[in-house]
N, C-alpha and C positions, 0 to 999 in steps of 0.2 A: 425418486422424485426430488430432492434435497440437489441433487447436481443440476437436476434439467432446472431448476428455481434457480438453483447457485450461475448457471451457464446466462441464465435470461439478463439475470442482475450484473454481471459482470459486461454484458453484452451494454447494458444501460448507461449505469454509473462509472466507472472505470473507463469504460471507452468514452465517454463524453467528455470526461477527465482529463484524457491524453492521448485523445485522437480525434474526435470532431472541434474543440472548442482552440486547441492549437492550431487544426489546419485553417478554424475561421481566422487565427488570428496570422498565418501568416500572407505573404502576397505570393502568388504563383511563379516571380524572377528569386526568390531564394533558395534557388537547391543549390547546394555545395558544391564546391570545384573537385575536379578529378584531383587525387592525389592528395588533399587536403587533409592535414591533421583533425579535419571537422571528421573523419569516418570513425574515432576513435569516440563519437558519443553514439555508435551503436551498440561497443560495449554496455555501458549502464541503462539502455534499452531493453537488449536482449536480457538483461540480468533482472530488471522489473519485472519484465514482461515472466519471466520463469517462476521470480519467488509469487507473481500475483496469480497465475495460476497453483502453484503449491498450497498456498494460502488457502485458496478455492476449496482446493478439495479438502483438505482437514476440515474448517469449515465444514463440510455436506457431510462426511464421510465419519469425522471424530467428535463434532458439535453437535453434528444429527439438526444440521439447520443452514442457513443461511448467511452473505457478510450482509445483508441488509437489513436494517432497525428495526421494520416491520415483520420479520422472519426470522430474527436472530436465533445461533445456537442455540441447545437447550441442555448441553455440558461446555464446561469452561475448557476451551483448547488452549494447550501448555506445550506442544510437541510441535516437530519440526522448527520451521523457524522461529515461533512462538518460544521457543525452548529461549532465546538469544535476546526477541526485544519484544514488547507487548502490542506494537502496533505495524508489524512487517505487511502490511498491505499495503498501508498510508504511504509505509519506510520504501515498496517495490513502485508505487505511483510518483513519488517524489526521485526517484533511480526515472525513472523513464521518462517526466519531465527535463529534468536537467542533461539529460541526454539528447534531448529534443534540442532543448537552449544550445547545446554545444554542436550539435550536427546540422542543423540551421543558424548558426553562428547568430544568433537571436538573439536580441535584448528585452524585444516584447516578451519572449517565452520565459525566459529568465524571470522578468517582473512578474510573470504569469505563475509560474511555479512560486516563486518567493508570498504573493496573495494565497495563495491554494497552500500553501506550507499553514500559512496564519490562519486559515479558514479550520483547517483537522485540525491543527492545535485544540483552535477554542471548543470545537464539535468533542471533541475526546476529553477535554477538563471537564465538560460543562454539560453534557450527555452522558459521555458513554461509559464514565470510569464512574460517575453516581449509579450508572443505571447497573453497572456489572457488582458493583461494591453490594448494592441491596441484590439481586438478585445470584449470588454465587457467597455472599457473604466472605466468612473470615480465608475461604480457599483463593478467592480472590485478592484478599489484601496480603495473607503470604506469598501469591504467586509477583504480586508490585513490589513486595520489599523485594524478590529473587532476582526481580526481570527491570530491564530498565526499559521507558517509554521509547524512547527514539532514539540512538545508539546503540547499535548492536554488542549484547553482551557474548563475546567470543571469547572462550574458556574453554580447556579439558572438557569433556564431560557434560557442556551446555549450562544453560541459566538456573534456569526455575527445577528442584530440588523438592 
């Protein structure tokens, strides 16, 4: 049940993210030239798009919950990507944005992503790292000293310890 919730919300949020609200924003004369070093923003596309399903499933699978606020986990996920930086959903949305910006050689998206970067900032100081600190406690604040917010901690062995 956890995935088919997990599949509905990813279907919602994340795609509204960085796929209905960029195609509102762009016009229908900017698709890229053949041959263009713009195809080279499918890379950090395809790459969002893989860690934000990875994400997903840990999420359903290891959280025994949801990435949504009103269904969140009900264990603290620390494995997989999580192992590297504490917020790799945000870090796979923000890949797939500026991937966007680069393969629509886009300045609107660009601005788009840079607001939506500032947007999860504030959402994450200001929600969700209170709301994880009270409800996971001190597992939680060793797992922040381990793991770093938004730069992936890439090490031997992985982060959080």
């Amino acid at each position: 049940m956890n995935l088919l919730k997990t599949l509905i919300f990813m279907a919602i949020a994340p795609a509204t993210v960085t796929i209905y609200l960029p195609y509102a924003l762009l016009s229908s004369s900017r698709a890229p030239q053949p041959g263009s070093l713009r195809y080279l923003g499918l890379l950090p596309i395809l790459a969002g798009a893989v860690a934000e399903c990875w994400c997903a499933w840990d999420f359903a699978v290891t959280g025994r919950g949801t990435p949504a606020p009103f269904d969140p986990p009900k264990e603290l996920v620390a494995r997989g990507l999580y192992r590297h930086v504490r917020n790799p959903m945000y870090v796979a949305v923000m890949s797939i944005l500026a991937g966007e910006a680069l393969f629509f050689a886009s300045r609107t998206l660009a601005v788009y992503a840079l607001i939506v970067f500032v947007c999860f900032n504030l959402f994450v100081l200001l929600y969700e790292e209170p709301t994880l600190r009270r409800k996971f406690g001190e597992s939680y604040e060793r797992y922040c000293r381990a793991v770093p917010r938004w730069l992936p901690l890439l090490k031997a062995g992985g982060g959080a310890r």
